[in-house]
N, C-alpha and C positions, 0 to 999 in steps of 0.2 A: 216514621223512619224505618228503614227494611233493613236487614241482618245485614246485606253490605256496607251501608252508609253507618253503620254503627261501628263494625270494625276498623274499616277508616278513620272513624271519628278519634278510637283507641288507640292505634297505630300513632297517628298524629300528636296526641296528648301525649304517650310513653315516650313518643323520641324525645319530648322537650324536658321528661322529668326523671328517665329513669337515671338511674347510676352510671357518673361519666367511667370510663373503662380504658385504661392504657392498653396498646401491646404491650404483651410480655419482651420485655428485656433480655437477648441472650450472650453480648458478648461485646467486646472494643477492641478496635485492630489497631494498632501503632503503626501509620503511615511513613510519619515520619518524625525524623528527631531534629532542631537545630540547637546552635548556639552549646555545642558540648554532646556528651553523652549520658548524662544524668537524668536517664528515665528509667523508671521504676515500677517491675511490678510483684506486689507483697513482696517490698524492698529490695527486692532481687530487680539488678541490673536485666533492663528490656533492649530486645533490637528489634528492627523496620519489620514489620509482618508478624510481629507476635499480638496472640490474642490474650484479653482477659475477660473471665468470665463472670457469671454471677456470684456477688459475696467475694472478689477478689479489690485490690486496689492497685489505684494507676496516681503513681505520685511522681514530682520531677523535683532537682534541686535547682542549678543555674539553666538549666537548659529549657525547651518548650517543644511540645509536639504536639502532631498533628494524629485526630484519631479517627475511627471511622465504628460508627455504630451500627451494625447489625445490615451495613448499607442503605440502609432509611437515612442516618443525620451525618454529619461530622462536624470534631469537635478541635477546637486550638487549645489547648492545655499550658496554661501560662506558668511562667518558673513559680518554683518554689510554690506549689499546687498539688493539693490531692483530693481525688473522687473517690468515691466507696459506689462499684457495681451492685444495682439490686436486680430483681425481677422486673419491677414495676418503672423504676426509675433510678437515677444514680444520684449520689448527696454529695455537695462540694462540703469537702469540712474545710480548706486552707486554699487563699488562693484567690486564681480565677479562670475562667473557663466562656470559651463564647461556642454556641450553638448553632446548626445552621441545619434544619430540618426538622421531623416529628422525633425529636427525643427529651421525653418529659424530665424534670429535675424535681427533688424532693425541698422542700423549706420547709424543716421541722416536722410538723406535723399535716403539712400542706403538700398538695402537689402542683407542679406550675408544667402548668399543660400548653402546646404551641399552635397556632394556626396561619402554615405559611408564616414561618417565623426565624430571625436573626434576633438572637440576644445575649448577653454578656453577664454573668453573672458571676459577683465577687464574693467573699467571704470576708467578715469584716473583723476585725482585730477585736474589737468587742464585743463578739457574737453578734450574730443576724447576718441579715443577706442586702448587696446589693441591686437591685436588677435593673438594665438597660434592656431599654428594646429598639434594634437600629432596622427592624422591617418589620414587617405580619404583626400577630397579635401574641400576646401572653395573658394568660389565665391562670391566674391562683383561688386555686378552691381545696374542696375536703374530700371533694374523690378525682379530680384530673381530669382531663375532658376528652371526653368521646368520641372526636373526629376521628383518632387516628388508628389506623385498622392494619392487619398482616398485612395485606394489600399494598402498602404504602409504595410508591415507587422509587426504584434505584437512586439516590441521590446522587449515584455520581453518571446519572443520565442526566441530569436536570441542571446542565450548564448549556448558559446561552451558545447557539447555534450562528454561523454567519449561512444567509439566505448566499444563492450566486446573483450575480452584479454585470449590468447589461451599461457599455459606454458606449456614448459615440462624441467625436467632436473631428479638431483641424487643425494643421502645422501647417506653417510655410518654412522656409529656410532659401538663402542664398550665400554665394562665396564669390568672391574677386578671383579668385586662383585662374583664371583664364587671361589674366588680365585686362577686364573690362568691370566696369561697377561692380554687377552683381555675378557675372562669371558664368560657369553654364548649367547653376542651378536657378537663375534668372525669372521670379515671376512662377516659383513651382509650387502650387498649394497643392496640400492633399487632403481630400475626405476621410475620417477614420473611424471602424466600428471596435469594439475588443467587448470579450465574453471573458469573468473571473467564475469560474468553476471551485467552490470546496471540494475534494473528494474524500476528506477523511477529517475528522475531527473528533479530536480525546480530552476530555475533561479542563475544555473551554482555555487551552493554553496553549493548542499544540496544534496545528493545522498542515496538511498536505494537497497542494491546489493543483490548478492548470488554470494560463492564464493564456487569451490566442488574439491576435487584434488583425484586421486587414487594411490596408490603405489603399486610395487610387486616383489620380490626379482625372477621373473619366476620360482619359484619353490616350495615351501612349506610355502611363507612370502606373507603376503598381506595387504593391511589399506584404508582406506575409510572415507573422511569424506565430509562434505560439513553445510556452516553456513549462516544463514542472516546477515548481517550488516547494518548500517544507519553510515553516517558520513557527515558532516557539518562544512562550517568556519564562524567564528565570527569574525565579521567586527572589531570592537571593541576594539580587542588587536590581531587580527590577528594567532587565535590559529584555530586549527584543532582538533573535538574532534570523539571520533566514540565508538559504542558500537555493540554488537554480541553474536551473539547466534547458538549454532553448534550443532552437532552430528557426532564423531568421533566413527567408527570402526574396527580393528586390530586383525588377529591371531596370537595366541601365540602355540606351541608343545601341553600347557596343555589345550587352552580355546579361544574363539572369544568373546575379550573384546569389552565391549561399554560404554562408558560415554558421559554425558551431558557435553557441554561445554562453558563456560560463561565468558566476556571479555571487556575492554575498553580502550581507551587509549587516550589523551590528549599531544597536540605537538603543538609548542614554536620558531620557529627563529631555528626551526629542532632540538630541544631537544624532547625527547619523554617521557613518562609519563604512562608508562600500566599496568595493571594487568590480567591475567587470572587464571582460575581454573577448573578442572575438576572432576564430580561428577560421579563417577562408578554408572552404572544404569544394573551392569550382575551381575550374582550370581560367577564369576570363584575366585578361592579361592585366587590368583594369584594377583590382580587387586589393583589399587592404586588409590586414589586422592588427586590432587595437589592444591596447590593454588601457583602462580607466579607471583611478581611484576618485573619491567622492569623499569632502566633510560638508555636513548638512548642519548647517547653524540657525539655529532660531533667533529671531532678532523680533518678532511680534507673533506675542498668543494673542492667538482669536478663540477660546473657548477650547476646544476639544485638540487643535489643530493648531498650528505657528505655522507664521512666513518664513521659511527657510532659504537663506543665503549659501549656495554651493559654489564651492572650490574645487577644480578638477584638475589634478596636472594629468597626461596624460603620452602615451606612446602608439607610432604608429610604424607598422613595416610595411614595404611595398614598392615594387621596381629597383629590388636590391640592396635598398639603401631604408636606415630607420628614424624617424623623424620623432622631435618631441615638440608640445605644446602644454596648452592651458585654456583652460572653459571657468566662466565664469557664469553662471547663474542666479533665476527667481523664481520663488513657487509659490504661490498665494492661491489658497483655497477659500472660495467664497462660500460660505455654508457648508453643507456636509456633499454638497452635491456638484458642482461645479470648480473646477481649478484650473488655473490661470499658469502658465510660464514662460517664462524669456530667456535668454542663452545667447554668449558670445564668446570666439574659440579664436584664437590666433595659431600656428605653427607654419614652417617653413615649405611646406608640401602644398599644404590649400587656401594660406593666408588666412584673411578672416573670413570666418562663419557667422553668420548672426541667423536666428531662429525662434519660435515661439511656436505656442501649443495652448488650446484652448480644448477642456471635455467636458462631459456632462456624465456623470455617472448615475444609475438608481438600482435599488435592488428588487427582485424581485419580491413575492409570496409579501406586499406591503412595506417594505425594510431593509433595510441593510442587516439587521441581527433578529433573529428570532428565539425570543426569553421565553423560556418554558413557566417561567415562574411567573409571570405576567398575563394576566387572563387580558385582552381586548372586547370590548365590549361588543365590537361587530367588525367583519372582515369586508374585503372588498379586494379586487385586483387588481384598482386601480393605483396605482401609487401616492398621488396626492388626495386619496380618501382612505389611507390605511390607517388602522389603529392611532398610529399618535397625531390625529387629524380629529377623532371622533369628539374633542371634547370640545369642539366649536360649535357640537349640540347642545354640549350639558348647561351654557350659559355662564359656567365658573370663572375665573380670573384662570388668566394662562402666562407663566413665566417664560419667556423669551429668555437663549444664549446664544448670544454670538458666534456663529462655526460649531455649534452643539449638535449631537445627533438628533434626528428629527423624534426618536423615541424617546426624546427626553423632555417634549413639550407637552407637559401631563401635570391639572392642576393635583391629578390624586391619582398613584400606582392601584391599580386591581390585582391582588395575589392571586397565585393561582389554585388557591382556597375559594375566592367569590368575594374575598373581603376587599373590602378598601382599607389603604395603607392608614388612613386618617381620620375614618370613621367609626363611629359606634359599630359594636358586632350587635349581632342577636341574643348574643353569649347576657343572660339574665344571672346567672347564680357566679358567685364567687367576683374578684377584682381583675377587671382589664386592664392591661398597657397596652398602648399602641407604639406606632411608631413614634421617635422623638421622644418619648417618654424613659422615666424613671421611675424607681423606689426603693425605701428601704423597710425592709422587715425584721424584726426580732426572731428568736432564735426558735422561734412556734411557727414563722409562717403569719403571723399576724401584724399587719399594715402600720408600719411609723408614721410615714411620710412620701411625698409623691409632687411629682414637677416636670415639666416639659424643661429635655434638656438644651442645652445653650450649642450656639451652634460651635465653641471652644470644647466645652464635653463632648459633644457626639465625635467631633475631628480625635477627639483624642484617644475614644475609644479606640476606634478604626486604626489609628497608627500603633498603638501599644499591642492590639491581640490579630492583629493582621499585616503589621509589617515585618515581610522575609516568609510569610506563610503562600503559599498556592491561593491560587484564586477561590472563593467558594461560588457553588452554583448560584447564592444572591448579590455576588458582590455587584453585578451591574445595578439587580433593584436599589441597593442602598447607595449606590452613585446617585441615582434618579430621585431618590428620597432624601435625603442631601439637598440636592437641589430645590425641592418643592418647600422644603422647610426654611432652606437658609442663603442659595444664591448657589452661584456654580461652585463646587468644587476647587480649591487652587489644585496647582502642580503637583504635588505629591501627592496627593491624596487620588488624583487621576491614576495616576502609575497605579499606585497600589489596589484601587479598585478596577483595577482592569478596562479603564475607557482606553488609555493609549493601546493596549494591546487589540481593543477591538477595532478600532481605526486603522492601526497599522498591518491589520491578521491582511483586512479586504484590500489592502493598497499593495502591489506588487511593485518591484524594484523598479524604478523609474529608468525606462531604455527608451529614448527616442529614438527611430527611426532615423530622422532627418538628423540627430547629432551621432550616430557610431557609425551609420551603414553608407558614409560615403565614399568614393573612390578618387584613384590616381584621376586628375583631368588628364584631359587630352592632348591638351600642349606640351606637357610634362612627362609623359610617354617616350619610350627610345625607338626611333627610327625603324623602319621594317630593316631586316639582315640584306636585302638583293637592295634595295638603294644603298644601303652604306657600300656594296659592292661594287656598284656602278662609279660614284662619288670616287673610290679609293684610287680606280683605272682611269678615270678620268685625270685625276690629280697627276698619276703616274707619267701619263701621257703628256702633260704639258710641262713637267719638270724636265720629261726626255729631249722636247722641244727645245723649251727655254737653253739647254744647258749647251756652251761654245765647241765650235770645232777646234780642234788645233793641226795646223798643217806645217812640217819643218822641210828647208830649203837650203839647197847650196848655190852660190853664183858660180858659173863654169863659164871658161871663155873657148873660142874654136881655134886655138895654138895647137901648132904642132907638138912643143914641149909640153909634154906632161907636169914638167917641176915647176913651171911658171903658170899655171889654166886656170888657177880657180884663186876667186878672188879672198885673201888673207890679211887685209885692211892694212898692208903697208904699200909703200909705190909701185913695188913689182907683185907678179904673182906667185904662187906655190900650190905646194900639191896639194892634192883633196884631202888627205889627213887633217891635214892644216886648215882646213876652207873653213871661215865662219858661217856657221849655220843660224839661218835665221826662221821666226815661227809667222805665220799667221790662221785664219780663223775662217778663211773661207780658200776654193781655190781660187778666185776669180784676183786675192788679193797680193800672190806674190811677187818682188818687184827687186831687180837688178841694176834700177840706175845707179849710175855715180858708185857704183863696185867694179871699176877697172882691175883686171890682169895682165898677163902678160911679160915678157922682160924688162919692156922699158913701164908699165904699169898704163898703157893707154887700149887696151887689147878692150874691146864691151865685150858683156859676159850676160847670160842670161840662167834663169831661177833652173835647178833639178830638184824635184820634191824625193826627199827621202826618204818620208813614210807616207805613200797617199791616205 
């Protein structure tokens, strides 16, 4: 053997035996406080952004906080709790406290060292420790273990990422409003692509996207739009809220409309909460804007995802006048990738609408979310051979969820340590937990008792040290280890591990084309201004016509006498003062018979028109 293969030989042999070696410990930041203000450091009242250092302590009364160590871990600090800061590690003496990264903890005379690790650790009312482990490994030994180096990376880098998300699918829609069946959107299908863009994301809670989709019936029909959005959850009560801002544009026979488009929406234990509205920003005579509110009702969970029933009253202006209606909808997501909807709209402008929408979404880089915390065993570009696909090599049993994220069909999580969430480490000295696991120890650090926890204990942990807290960088792993252990997740325990939020980050506010961006029809339009001109002369003209002459008449007879000529409707005649004037309607129609004048009253008299 030659001087190199000997030193390799020693190199190999020392990594396995020498003494495991923490980072040195330098400090804990108070991120955040809930539930009160009863945090404490060396019993001096703390606020959000103070540090504590080594040999100092971090205690609370009714309150809980959230802390941040050295940016390698962070820690939730549960009420009525205290840690004593060391060099090496920090000691819960009261309490309880759950971990989430490379931050070692002392039991007694032991150190519990992490690898790719969530865990929970109590302080027991009669001394000793509890320890839960809800991801990676734990290691209690007599020097701590070695993995973890200055090196460690930012843990508040190491929250899951949403990949961008590439759709395409297809809407129809038609409307009576022309009145005929289906009216003049009759038979109008269209092709659709749309691109979701992340552009910014902060510590896996907080997202700022661009979303842009194009439509085209391949023929004479086309629409365009694309939006900013921001959307965020709140730790707090666990809502999801988002706001947006667009630009939509659509040809129409008479005009290429455009409107501004403005939106937001707020969502609940998967109730939804929206409004949008669009503001015509083109001159075409044609164009409309709407304003639309949204309740999204779940009425069937399918896993990750519910059928949501929507209710939409809604308003529209246009041609003067403002018109109200109501949308009723369906939305059913078949798996994580494809979803289904339906929609029908009555109001007094376009009658009924009826519509649907078929798409297919996938993301890229393998996924829909990309977990740093999760090693894949091998990459690929293809979508249905990424990472959560690979383990239809390993031969394992694989748990199927209905509407589940496809990163969730994993008989065993890979940390992004190299460990498996469920197997033996290589770790030979001192005692392993794994995931699902438990123990208790005495007040040395020396082993009680140990048990795989119930799938009642593990939900339980997760609610008591992580509800109302911010997400942690593992909370998707221990959704996914959840699962592999004991069945999907219910409802709350979704929210609070951050699947709803990751479902809803990639899914932008649902704007159909075919249901906001349609216009005044045709028939319902007001006249050009020179026909109604025409039309009003025309009317004028024949009222002139229609309306009667009136011609008035005196009967006059050819007497000498003046005071006898003009017929006075008694025997004899009299003078024209006196003369009965009589009307008619044309000239053709005046007439003197049987109007004698005269003295003796027999004198014929014939018509003098008095006003022609």
């Amino acid at each position: 053997m030659n001087l190199r293969q000997s030193l390799l030989g020693l190199l190999a042999v020392s990594s396995l035996t020498m003494p495991a070696m923490a980072a040195p410990f330098q400090n804990a930041t108070v991120r955040r406080i809930l539930d009160g203000k009863e945090v404490f450091i060396d019993k001096t009242p703390a606020r959000v952004d103070q540090t504590a250092g080594n040999g100092q302590e971090l205690s609370t009364g009714k309150s809980r906080a959230e802390l941040l160590f050295d940016r390698r871990a962070l820690g939730f600090l549960g009420n009525n709790s205290l840690i004593k800061l060391g060099e090496e590690c920090f000691r819960l003496d009261k309490g309880q406290v759950l971990i989430n990264g490379p931050q070692n903890s002392c039991l007694g005379t032991k150190v519990l060292g992490i690898r790719g690790t969530t865990y929970v650790l109590s302080a027991l009312d009669e001394g000793g420790y509890r320890l839960s482990v809800l991801s990676g490994e734990a290691i209690i030994s007599d020097q701590g273990l070695q993995e973890i180096d200055q090196n460690s990376p930012d843990i508040l880098e190491q929250y899951p990422r949403l990949n961008p998300v590439i759709g395409f699918g297809s809407s129809a829609w038609g409307s009576n409003a022309s009145g005929s069946t289906l009216g003049q959107a009759a038979g109008l299908i269209l092709g659709e692509a749309s691109f979701f863009l992340p552009l910014r994301q902060s510590e896996g809670s907080k997202v700022l996207y661009n979303y842009s989709t194009a439509s085209s019936n391949f023929d004479s029909s086309w629409g365009a739009s694309t939006e900013f959005g921001y959307k965020w959850f709140n730790p707090n009560n666990r809502s999801i809220s988002s706001l947006l801002v667009g630009y939509d544009a659509w040809e129409t026979s008479q005009c290429v409309h455009s409107q501004l488009a403005l939106g937001g929406q707020w969502q609940k234990k998967r109730w939804q909460f929206g409004v949008t509205g669009g503001i015509p920003i083109d001159d075409c005579e044609n164009n409309l804007g709407f304003a639309i509110g949204q309740i999204g009702v779940p009425i069937i969970d399918l896993g990750e995802q519910s059928v949501l029933l929507s209710l939409s009253p809604y308003v529209m202006h246009g041609i003067g006048n403002t018109y109200g209606g109501g949308r009723i909808g369906l939305n059913v997501p078949v798996g994580e990738s494809v979803n289904l909807s339906a929609y029908g709209q009555y109001d007094e402008l376009l009658d009924t609408v009826i519509g649907g929408q078929i798409s297919y979404r996938f993301g890229t880089n393998g996924g829909f979310v990309n977990d740093p915390n999760i090693q894949p065993t091998r990459t690929t570009p293809i979508p249905w051979q990424s990472a959560e696909f690979n383990e239809f090599k390993t031969g394992r049993p694989i748990q199927l969820a209905l509407g589940g994220d496809a990163s969730m069909v994993r008989p065993l999580i890979t940390t992004a340590s190299g460990s498996l969430a469920n197997e033996p480490s290589d770790q030979e000295s001192g005692i392993t937990l794994r995931s699902g696991e438990e123990a208790v120890f005495d007040a040395d650090g020396n082993l009680l008792s140990r048990n795989a926890m119930s799938r009642e204990q593990f939900a339980q942990l997760v609610l008591d040290n992580m509800s109302g807290q911010n997400l942690l960088p593992e909370s998707h792993v221990i959704g996914l280890i959840y699962q592999e252990l004991y069945g999907l997740p219910n409802q709350e325990l979704l929210a609070i591990l951050g699947s709803d939020w990751l479902v809803a980050a990639r899914k932008p506010y649902p704007r159909l084309r075919a249901a906001n961006n349609l216009v005044v029809p045709e028939n319902k339009l007001p006249k050009e201004e020179e026909e109604e001109e025409v039309e009003e002369e025309e009317v004028e003209e024949e009222e002139a016509q229609a309306q009667p002459i009136s011609i008035q008449y005196v009967c006059g007879g050819g007497g000498t006498n003046p005071s006898f000529a003009y017929y006075v409707g008694t025997s004899v005649g009299g003078p024209r003062p006196d003369a009965i004037i009589f009307s008619a309607e044309s000239p053709s129609q005046p007439s003197c018979q049987n109007f004698p004048a005269g003295t003796s009253g027999t004198e014929p008299t014939s018509p003098e028109i008095i006003n022609p």
